[in-house]
C-alpha positions in Angstrom: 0.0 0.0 0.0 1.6 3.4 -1.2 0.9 6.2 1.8 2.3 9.2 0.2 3.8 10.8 -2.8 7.4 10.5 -1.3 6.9 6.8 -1.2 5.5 6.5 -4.0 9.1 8.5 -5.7 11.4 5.8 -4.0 9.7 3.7 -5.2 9.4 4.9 -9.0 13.0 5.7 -8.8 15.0 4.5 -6.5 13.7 1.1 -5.6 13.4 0.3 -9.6 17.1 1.0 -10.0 17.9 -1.1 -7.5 16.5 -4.0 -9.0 17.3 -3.2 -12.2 21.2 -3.1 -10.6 20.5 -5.8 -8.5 21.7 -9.7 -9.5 19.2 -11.4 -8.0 16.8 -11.1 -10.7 13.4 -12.1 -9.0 13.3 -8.7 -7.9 13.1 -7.3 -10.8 9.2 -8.1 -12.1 8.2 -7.1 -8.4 10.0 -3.8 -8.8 8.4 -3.6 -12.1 4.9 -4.1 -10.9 5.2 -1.6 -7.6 6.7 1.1 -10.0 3.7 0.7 -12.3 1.6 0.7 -8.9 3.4 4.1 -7.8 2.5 5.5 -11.6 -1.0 5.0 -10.7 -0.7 6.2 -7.3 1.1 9.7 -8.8 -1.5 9.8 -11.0 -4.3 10.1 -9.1 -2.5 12.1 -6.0 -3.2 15.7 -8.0 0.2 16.4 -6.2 2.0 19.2 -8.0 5.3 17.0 -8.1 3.9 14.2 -9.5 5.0 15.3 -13.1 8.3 16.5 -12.3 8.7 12.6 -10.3 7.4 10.9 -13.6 9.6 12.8 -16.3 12.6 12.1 -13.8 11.8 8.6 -14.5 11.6 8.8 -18.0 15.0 10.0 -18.1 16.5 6.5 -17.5 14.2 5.2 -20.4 16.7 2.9 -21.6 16.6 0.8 -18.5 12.5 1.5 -18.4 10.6 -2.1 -19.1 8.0 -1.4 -21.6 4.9 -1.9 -19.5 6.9 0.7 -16.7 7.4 3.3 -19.5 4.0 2.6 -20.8 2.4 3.5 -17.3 4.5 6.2 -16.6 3.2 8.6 -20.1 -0.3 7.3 -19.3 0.2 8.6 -15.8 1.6 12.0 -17.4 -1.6 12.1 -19.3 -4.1 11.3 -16.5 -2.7 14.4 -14.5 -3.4 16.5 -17.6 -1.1 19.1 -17.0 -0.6 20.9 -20.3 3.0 22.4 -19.8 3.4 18.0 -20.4 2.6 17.9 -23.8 5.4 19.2 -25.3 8.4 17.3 -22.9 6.6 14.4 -23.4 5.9 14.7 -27.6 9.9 14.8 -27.7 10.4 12.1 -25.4 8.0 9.8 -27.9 10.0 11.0 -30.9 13.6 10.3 -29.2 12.2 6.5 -28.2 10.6 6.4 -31.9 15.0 6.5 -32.8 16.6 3.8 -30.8 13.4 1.4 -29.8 13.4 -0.7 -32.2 9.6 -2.2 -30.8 8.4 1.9 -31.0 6.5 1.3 -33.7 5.1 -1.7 -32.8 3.8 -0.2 -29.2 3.3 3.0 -31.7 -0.6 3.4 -30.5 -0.1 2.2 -27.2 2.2 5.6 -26.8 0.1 7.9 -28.9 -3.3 7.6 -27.3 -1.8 9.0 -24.1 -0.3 11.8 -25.6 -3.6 12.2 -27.8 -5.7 12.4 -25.0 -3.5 14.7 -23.0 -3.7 17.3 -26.1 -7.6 17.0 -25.8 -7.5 17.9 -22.5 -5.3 21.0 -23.6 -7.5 22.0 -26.4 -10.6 23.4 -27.2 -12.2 20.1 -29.6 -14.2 20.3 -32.9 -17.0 17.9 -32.4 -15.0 15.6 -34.6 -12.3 15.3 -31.7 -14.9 15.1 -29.2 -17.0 12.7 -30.8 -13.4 10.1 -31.5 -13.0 10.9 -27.4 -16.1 9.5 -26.7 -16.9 13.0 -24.6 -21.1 12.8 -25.0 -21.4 16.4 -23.2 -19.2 18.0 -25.5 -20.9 16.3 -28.6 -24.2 17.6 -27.2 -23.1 20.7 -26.3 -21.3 21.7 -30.2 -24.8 20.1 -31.6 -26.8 22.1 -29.6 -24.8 25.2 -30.8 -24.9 24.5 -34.7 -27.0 21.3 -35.7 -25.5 21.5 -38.7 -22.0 19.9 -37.1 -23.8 16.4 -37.1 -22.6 15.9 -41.0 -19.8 18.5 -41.1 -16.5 16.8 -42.4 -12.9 17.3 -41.3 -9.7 17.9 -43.1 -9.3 14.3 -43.3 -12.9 14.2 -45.0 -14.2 11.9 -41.6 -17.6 12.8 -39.8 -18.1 12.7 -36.2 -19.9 9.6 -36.7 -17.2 8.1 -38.7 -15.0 8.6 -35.4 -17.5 7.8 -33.4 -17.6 4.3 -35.1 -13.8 4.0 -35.5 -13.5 4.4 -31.7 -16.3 2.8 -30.8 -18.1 5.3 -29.1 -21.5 3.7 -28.9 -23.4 6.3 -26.8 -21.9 9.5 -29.0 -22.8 7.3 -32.3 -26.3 6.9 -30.9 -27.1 10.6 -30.1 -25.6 11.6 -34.1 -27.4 9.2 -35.3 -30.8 10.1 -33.7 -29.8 13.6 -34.8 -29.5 13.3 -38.3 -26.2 11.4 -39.0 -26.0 9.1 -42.2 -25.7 5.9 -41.4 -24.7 4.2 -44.6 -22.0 6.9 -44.9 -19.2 5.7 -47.6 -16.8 2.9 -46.2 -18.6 3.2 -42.4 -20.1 0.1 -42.4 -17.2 -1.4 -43.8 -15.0 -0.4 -41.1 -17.3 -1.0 -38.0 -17.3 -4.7 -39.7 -13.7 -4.7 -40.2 -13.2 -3.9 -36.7 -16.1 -6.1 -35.5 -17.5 -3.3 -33.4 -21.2 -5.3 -33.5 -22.9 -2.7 -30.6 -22.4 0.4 -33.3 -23.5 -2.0 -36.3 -26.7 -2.5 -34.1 -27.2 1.1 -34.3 -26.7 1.5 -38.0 -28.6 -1.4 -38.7 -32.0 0.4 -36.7 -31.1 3.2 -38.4 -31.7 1.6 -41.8 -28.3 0.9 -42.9 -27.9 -1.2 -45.8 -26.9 -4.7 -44.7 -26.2 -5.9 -48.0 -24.4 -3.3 -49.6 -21.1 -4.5 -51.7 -18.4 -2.9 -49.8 -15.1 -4.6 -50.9 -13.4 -4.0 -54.1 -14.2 -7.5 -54.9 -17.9 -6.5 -54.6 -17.9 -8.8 -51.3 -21.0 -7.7 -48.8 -20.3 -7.1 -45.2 -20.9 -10.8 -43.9 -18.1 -11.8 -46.6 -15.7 -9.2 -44.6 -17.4 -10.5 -41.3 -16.6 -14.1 -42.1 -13.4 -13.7 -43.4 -12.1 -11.7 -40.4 -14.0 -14.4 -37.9 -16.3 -11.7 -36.3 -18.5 -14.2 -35.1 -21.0 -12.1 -33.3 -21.1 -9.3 -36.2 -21.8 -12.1 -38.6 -24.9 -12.9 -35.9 -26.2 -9.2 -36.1 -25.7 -9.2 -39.6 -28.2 -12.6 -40.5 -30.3 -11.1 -37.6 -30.5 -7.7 -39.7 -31.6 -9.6 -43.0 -28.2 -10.1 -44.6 -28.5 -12.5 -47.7 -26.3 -15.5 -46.5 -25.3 -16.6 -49.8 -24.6 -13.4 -51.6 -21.3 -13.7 -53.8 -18.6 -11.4 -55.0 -17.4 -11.0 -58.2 -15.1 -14.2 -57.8 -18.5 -16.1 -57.5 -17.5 -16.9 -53.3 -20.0 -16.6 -50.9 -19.6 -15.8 -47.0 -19.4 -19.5 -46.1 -16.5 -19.8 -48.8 -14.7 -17.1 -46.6 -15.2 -18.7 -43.6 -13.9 -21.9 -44.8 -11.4 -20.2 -46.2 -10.0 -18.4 -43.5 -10.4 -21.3 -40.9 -13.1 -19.7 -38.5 -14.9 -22.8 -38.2 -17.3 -21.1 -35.2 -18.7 -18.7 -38.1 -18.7 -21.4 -40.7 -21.2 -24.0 -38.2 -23.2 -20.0 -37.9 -23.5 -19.8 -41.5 -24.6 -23.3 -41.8 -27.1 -23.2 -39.3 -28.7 -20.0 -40.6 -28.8 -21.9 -44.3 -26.0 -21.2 -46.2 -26.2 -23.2 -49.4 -23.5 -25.6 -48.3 -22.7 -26.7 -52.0 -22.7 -23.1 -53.6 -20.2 -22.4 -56.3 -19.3 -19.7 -58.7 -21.0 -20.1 -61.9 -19.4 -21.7 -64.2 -18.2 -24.1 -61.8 -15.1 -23.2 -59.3 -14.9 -24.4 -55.8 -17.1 -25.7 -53.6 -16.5 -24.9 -49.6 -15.8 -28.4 -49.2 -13.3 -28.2 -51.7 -11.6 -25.1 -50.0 -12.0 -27.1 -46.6 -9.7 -29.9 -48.3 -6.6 -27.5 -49.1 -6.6 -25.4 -45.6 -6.5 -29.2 -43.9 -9.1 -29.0 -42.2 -11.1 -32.0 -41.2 -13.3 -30.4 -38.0 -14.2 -27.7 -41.1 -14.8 -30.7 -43.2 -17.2 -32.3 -40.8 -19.0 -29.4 -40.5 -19.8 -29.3 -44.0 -20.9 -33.3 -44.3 -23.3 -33.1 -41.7 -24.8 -29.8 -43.4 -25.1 -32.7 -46.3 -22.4 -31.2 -48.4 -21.8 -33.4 -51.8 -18.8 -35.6 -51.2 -18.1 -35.8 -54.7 -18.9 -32.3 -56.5 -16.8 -31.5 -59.4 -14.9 -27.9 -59.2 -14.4 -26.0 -63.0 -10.9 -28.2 -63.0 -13.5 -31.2 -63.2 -12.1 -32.1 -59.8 -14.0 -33.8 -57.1 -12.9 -32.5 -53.3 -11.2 -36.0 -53.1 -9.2 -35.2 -56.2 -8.2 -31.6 -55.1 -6.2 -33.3 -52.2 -4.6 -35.9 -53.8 -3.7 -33.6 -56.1 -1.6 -31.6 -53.7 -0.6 -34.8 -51.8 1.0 -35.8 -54.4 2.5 -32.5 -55.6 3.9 -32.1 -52.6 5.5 -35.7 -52.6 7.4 -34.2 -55.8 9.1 -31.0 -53.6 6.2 -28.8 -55.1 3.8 -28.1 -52.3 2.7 -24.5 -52.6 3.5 -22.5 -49.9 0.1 -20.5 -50.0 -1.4 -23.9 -48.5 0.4 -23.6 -44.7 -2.1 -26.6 -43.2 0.3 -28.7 -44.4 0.3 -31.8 -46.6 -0.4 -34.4 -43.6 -3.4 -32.2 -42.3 -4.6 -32.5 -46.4 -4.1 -36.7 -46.4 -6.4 -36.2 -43.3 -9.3 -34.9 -45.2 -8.8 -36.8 -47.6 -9.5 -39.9 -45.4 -12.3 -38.4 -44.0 -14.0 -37.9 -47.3 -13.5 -41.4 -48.7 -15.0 -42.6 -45.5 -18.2 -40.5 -46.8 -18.1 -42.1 -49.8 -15.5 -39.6 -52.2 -13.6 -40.6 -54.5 -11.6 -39.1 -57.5 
């Protein structure tokens, strides 16, 4: 239990160097997680030294541990203290030089110092509404109504950031005052990030569940499937989506599914009545085919007992049975394509399983 702001400095600073000097080295992730304690501690204090006791700790940044330095610009922008913002910008564009996992961590720094500058600033309803700050929203719309479908420089609405960030409650009240909800690429992105609680509002607000959004023409439960959003491919039937739409390749959202493994929304698909045998006309494959070359046999399964036809020919006049021993044996030769990662064993597997249904060649 941290008493006081001087206990919580030893600990930040003194105590963590210790460890970090020390050569028993199970005191270090102790000292690790009372430093990140004392952060929270400083944070919270509203003790005028707080900042100065946190930058002093960034200046040993190269012996910080990531979740330490992580805590410690979080702190800085809990407190809120503007004279922060532009210490702390440089010290984010020194560690962006010499860390090489900066950029990997890149968000986890810039939200902080994002939210710090919103503190700072007077915000346009488009920061306000990507903050999730509901007063301010209200407050800008009450002003000038007109803001609801205003753009900024990047060309985003508030209800675009809304979405992004998923503010659900500041997405609600633009909505209900006049916000489009089948705004270009908006759906798309609220299904790419699977944000099914701000599709729910779209959807009630008449959004268009079956719009082609991808540049393959693919519909929003293709995207959904592919990317394994299981519940937003649940709102999405719920909402009237046509389960066996096709893009321009011919593939349909259970194709997608298959495709990219997520066997939870392929049995979804399935049970809602996706056409378990569709193809692209002209022939092409099957999902069963598709389920043969990812390896998968649990996918497989899925698609038998859905009554799936063991032995339907793709445009190559291959059955599913044929497709794998095709690459069985191509990969028996030193010519297994690397696009194909399940593996050739995981492919025999299938295989077996299929001729135990009754597939052949």
């Amino acid at each position: 239990m941290i008493a006081d702001v001087e206990r919580a400095s030893e600990i930040l600073l003194s105590d963590y160097a210790k460890a970090c000097d020390s050569a028993i080295r199970e005191n270090y992730p102790v000292a690790v997680e009372n430093a990140i304690k004392a952060c929270a501690f400083l944070a919270s204090s509203r003790d005028p030294r707080a900042v100065d006791i946190l930058f002093r700790a960034l200046a040993n940044d190269n012996r910080l541990h990531f979740d330490l330095r992580w805590a410690i610009v979080n702190a800085l922008a809990e407190i809120g203290d503007c004279r922060s913002i532009n210490p702390l910008a440089s010290f984010l564009k020194k560690a962006a030089s010499h860390d090489p996992n900066y950029y990997h961590h890149e968000n986890l720094y810039r939200d902080p110092l994002d939210k710090l500058r919103y503190k700072c600033s007077e915000p346009t309803i488009h920061e306000a509404a990507k903050h999730g700050d509901l007063e301010k929203v209200k407050t800008l719309i009450e002003n000038d109504p007109t803001l609801v479908v205003s753009k900024d420089k990047f060309g985003n609405s508030p209800l675009y950031w809304a979405a992004k960030e998923n503010r659900r409650d500041v997405a609600q009240l633009l909505l209900s005052k006049g916000a489009d909800a089948n705004e270009k690429d908006l759906l798309l992105f609220v299904v790419l990030e699977g944000h099914e609680q701000v599709l729910e509002l779209l959807v009630a607000h008449k959004a268009d569940v079956n719009a082609k959004v991808g540049e393959d023409t693919s519909t929003l439960l293709h995207i959904a499937a592919k990317h394994g959003h299981w519940h937003t491919v649940k709102v999405l039937l719920a909402s009237g989506a046509d389960v066996n739409a096709t893009n321009e390749g011919g593939w349909t959202p259970l194709h997608e599914a298959v495709s990219h493994e997520r066997r939870d929304v392929v049995k979804l698909l399935l049970d809602n009545k996706a056409d378990v045998n569709a193809q692209p006309i002209g022939g092409g494959s099957a999902p069963l085919h598709v389920a043969v070359t990812r390896g998968r046999s649990d996918i497989a399964e899925l698609l038998l007992a859905a009554k799936a036809n063991v032995n339907i020919r793709d445009g190559n006049d291959k059955t599913p049975v044929g497709r794998g021993e095709e690459e069985v044996n191509s990969a028996r030769y030193g010519q297994e394509d690397d696009f194909y990662p399940s593996g050739t064993r995981r492919t025999e597997d299938v295989v077996k399983l299929l001729r135990q249904h009754g597939g052949h060649k």
